[in-house]
C-alpha positions as CSV (number, residue, x, y, z in Angstrom):
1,X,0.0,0.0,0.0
2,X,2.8,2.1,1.1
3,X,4.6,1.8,-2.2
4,X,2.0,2.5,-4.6
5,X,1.5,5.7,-3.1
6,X,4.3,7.4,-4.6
7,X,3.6,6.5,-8.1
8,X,0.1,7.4,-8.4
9,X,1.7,10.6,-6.7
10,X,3.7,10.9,-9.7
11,X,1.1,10.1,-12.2
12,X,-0.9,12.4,-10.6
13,X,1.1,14.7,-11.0
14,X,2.4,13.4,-14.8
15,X,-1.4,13.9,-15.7
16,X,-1.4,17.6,-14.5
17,X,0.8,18.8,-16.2
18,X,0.1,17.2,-19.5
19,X,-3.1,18.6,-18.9
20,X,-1.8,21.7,-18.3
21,X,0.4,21.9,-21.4
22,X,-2.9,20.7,-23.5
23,X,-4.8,23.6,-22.6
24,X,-1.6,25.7,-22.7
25,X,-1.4,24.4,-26.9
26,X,-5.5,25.0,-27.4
27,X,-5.8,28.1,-25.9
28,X,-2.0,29.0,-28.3
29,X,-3.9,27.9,-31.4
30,X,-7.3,29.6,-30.5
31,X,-5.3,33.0,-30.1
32,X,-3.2,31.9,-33.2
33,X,-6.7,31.2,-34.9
34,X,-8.6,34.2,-34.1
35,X,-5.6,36.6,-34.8
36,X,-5.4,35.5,-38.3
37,X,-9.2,35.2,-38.8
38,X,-8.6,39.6,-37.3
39,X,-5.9,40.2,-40.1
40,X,-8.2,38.2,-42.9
41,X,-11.2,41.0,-41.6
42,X,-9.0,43.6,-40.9
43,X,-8.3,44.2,-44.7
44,X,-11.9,44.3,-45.8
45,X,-12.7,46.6,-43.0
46,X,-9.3,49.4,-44.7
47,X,-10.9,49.5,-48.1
48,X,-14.7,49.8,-46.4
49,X,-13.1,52.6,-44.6
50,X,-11.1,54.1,-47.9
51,X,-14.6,54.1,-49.7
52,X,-16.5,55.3,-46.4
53,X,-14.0,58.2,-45.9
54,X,-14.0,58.9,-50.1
55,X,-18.4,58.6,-49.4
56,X,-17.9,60.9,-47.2
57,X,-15.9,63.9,-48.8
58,X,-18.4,63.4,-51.4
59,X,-21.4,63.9,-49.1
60,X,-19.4,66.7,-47.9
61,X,-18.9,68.2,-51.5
62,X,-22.4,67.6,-52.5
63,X,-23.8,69.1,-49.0
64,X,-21.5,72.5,-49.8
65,X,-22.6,72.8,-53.1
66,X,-26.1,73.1,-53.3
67,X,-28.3,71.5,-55.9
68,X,-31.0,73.4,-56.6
69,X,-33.6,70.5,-57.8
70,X,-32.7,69.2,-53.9
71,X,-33.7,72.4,-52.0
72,X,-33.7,75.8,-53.5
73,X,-32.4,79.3,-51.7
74,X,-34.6,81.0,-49.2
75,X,-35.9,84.4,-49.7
76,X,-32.9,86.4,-48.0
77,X,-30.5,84.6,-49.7
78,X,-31.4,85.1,-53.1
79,X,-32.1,89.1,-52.2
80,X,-28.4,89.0,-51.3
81,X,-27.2,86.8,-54.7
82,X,-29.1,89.1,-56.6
83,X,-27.9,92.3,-54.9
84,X,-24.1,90.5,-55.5
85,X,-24.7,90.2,-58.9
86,X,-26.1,93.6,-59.5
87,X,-23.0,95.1,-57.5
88,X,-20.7,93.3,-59.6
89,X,-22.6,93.9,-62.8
90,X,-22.5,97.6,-62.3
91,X,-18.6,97.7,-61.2
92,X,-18.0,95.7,-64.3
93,X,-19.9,98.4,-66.3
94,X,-18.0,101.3,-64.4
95,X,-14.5,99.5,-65.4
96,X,-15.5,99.1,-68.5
97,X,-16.7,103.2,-69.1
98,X,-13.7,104.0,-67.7
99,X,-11.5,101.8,-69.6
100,X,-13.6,103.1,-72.4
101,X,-12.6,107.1,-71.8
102,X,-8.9,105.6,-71.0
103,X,-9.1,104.5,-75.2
104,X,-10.9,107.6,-76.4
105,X,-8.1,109.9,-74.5
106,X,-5.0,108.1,-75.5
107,X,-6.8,107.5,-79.1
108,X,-7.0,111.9,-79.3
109,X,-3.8,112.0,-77.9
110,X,-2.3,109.8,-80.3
111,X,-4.2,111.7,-82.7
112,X,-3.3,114.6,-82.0
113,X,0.8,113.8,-81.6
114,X,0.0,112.2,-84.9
115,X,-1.0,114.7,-87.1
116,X,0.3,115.2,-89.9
117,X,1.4,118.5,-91.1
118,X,0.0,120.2,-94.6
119,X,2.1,118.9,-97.4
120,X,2.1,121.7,-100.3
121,X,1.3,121.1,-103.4
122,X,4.2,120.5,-106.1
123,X,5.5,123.3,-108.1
124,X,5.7,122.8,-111.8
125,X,9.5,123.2,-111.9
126,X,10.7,122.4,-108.2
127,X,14.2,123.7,-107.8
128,X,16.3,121.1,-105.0
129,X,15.9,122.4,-101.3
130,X,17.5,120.7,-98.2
131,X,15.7,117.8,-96.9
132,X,13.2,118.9,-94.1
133,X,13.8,117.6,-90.3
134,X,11.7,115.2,-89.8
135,X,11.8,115.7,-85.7
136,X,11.9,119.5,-85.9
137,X,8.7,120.9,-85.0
138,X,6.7,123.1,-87.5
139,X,7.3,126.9,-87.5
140,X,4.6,129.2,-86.7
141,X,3.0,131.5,-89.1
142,X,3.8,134.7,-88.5
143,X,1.8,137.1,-86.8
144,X,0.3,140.1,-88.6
145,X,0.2,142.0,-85.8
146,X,3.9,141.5,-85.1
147,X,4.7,144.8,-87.2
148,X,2.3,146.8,-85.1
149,X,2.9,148.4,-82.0
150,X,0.9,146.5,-79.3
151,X,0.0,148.4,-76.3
152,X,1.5,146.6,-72.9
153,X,-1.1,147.6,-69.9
154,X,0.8,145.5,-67.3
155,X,3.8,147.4,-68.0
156,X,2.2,150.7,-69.3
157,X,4.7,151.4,-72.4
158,X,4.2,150.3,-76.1
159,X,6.5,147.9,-77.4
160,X,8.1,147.5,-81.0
161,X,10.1,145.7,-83.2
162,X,11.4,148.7,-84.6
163,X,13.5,151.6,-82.3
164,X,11.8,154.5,-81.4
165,X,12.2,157.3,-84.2
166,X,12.8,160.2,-82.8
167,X,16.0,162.9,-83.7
168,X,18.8,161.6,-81.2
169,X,20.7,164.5,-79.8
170,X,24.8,165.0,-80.8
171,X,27.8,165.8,-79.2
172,X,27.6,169.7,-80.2
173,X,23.7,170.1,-80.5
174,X,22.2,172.4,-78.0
175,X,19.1,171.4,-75.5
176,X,16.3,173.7,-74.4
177,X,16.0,174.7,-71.0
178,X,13.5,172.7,-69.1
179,X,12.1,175.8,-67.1
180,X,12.8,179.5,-67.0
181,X,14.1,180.2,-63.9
182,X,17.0,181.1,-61.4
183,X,19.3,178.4,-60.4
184,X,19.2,178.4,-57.1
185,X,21.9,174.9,-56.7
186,X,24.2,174.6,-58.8
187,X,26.2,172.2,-60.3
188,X,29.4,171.0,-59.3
189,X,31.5,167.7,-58.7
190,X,35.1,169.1,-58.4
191,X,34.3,171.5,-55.5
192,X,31.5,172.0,-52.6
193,X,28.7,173.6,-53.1
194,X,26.2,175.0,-50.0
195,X,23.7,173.2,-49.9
196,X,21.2,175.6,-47.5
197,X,18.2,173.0,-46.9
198,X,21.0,170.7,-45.3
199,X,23.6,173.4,-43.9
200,X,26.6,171.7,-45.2
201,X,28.9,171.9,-48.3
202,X,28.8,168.9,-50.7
203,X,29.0,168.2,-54.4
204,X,26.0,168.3,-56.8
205,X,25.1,166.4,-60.1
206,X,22.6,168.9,-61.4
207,X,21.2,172.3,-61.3
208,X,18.1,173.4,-59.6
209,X,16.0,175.6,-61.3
210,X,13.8,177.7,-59.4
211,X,9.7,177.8,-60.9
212,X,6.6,178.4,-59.2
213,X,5.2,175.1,-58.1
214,X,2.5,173.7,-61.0
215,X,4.5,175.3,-63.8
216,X,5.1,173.1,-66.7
217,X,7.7,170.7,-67.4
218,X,8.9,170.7,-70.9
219,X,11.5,167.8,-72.6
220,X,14.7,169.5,-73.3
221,X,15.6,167.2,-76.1
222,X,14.0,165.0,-78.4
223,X,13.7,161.1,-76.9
224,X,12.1,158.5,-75.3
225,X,11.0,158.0,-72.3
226,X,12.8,155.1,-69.8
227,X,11.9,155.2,-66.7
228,X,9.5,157.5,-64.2
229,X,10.3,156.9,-60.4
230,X,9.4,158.4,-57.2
231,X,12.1,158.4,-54.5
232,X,12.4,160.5,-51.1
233,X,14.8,162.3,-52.0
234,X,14.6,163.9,-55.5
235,X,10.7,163.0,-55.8
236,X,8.8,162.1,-58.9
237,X,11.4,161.6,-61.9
238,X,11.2,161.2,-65.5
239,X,14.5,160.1,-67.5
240,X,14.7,160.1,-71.0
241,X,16.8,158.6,-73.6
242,X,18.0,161.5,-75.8
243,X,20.0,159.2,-78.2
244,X,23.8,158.5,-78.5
245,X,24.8,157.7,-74.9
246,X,22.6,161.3,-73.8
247,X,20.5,161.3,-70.8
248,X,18.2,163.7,-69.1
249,X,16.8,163.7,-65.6
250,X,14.3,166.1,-64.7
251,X,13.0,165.6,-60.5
252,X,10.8,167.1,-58.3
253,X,7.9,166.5,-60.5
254,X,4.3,166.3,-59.5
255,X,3.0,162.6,-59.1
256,X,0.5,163.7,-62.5
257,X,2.9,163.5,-65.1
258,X,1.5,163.4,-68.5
259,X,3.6,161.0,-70.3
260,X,4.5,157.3,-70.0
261,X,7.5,155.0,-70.1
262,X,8.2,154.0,-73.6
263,X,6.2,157.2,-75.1
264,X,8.3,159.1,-77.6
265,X,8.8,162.3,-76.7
266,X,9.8,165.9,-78.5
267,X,11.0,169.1,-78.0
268,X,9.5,171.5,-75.8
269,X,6.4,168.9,-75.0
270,X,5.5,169.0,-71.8
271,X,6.2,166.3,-69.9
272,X,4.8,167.2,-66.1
273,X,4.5,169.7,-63.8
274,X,6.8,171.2,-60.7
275,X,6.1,170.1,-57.3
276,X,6.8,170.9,-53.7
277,X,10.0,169.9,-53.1
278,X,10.9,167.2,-50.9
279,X,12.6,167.6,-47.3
280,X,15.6,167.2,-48.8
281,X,15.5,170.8,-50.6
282,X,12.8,172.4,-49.1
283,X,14.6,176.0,-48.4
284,X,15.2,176.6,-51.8
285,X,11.9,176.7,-52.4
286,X,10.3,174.7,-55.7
287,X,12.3,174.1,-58.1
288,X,13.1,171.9,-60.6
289,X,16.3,169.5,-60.3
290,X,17.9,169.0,-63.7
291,X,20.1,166.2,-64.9
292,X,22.4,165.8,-68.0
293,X,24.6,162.5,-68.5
294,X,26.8,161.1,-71.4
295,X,27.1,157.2,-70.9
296,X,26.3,157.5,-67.5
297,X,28.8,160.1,-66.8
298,X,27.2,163.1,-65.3
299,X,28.1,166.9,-67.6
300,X,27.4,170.5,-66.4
301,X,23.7,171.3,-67.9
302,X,24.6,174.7,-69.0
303,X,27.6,173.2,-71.6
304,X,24.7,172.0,-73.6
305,X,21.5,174.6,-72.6
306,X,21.2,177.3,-75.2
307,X,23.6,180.0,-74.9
308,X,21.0,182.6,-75.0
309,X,18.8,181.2,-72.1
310,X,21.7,180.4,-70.1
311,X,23.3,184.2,-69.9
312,X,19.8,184.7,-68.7
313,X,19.9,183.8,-65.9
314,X,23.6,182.9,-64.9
315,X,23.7,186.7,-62.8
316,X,21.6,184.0,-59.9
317,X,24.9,182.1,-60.2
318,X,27.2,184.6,-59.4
């Protein structure tokens, strides 16, 4: 009894584990099995997915673009698609006027760059000329009224083609005296002078003829008149181009003078009237200041005043 106790131990125990390694093996080849009936699904199952997920952008494709024999627009949203499409009809029509007046304008433009100039017509016998510029512009016809003196109101003078015509005055001619009158300054730029309005000695480029305030100014000389200013010292003067380099100055003129700059001038016309004199030579009373020059070098007045008008009155010299 005793021995047979260890061997059915040892079956016993034989028998488990061969039991246990049995089940070990099924449940192997169940696992083995299932996993290869899960890769034999498993590929099935991808390309249903591949053809779900391709069903599905297309639902989603269809679903964003609306069919209209499936459901059509409500009311709002075709007030809006219409009011889009009117926008973008009349923007399209505003481009298109524009681009339209963009043609027409470069078209004159072009035109008008474009023109061609008036060929004339072909002499019978045409004698051999130099070949025209092509790139130089036309010349203008001239003018008619380029010969004619056109009156310049900005500037107040007449201008001319043609110089002034008057008789220019010559080394040797004589001049009229402007005014009658005593000189009460005389002239004098080697030695001083008094001058009594300022109380000093001092040198003087003219003579100062005395006159009654308001009596008239005549042109010593024939010429043209260059320039009429107004300063605070001399005044209101008129200077006029005698011709040859000669130049007279007459100051201390009333504001109304009665010629203009440019006006041709003669001799003996009167030319203005005498003023008050300024501040500067207001105790010699009025008088007329009196200015001769020969290319802009100032001469005695009385080397070119008539002789006779000159002994006259050269006792208020003296």
């Amino acid at each position: 009894m005793k021995n047979k106790l260890p061997e059915d131990s040892l079956f016993r125990k034989k028998s488990f584990f061969v039991a246990l390694y049995s089940c070990v093996g099924v449940v192997l080849i169940l696992a083995a099995v299932i996993s290869y009936i899960n890769i034999k699904q498993a590929k099935p199952n991808t390309n249903q997915s591949q053809n779900s997920g391709g069903q599905m952008n297309d639902t989603l494709a269809n679903q964003n673009t609306p069919n209209p024999a499936l459901s059509g627009p409500s009311a709002d949203e075709a007030l809006i698609a219409q009011a889009q499409a009117n926008a973008a009809g009349q923007s399209a029509q505003t481009q298109a006027d524009a681009a339209g007046q963009a043609v027409q304008v470069n078209a004159a433009d072009s035109l008008a760059k474009a023109k061609p100039t008036a060929t004339p017509a072909p002499t019978a016998a045409p004698k051999p000329t130099t070949a025209p510029n092509p790139t130089a512009a036309p010349m203008a016809p001239a003018s008619p009224a380029a010969a004619t003196i056109v009156p310049d109101s900005a500037a107040g003078k007449d201008n001319s083609l043609a110089e002034p015509v008057f008789n220019s005055f010559k080394d040797g001619d004589t001049m009229d005296w402007p005014v009658l009158g005593n000189i009460v300054l005389d002239y004098s730029t080697d030695k001083l002078v008094y001058d009594e309005t300022l109380d000093q000695y001092r040198t003087n480029d003219s003579i100062w003829i005395s006159a009654n305030q308001g009596s008239p100014v005549k042109a010593a000389s024939d010429g043209v008149v260059q320039s009429i200013d107004k300063t605070a010292k001399d005044g209101t003067s008129i200077v006029i181009d005698d011709g040859n380099g000669w130049t007279t100055t007459y100051s201390q003129l009333l504001d109304s003078v009665v010629v203009k700059e440019g006006d041709v001038v003669k001799r003996g016309q009167v030319i203005g009237g005498v003023a008050n004199p300024t501040i500067y030579g207001v105790l010699q009373g009025p008088h007329l200041s009196f200015k001769v020059a020969k290319d802009d070098v100032t001469v005695d007045p009385k080397t070119v005043l008539k002789a006779e008008d000159t002994q006259s009155v050269a006792s208020s010299v003296n």
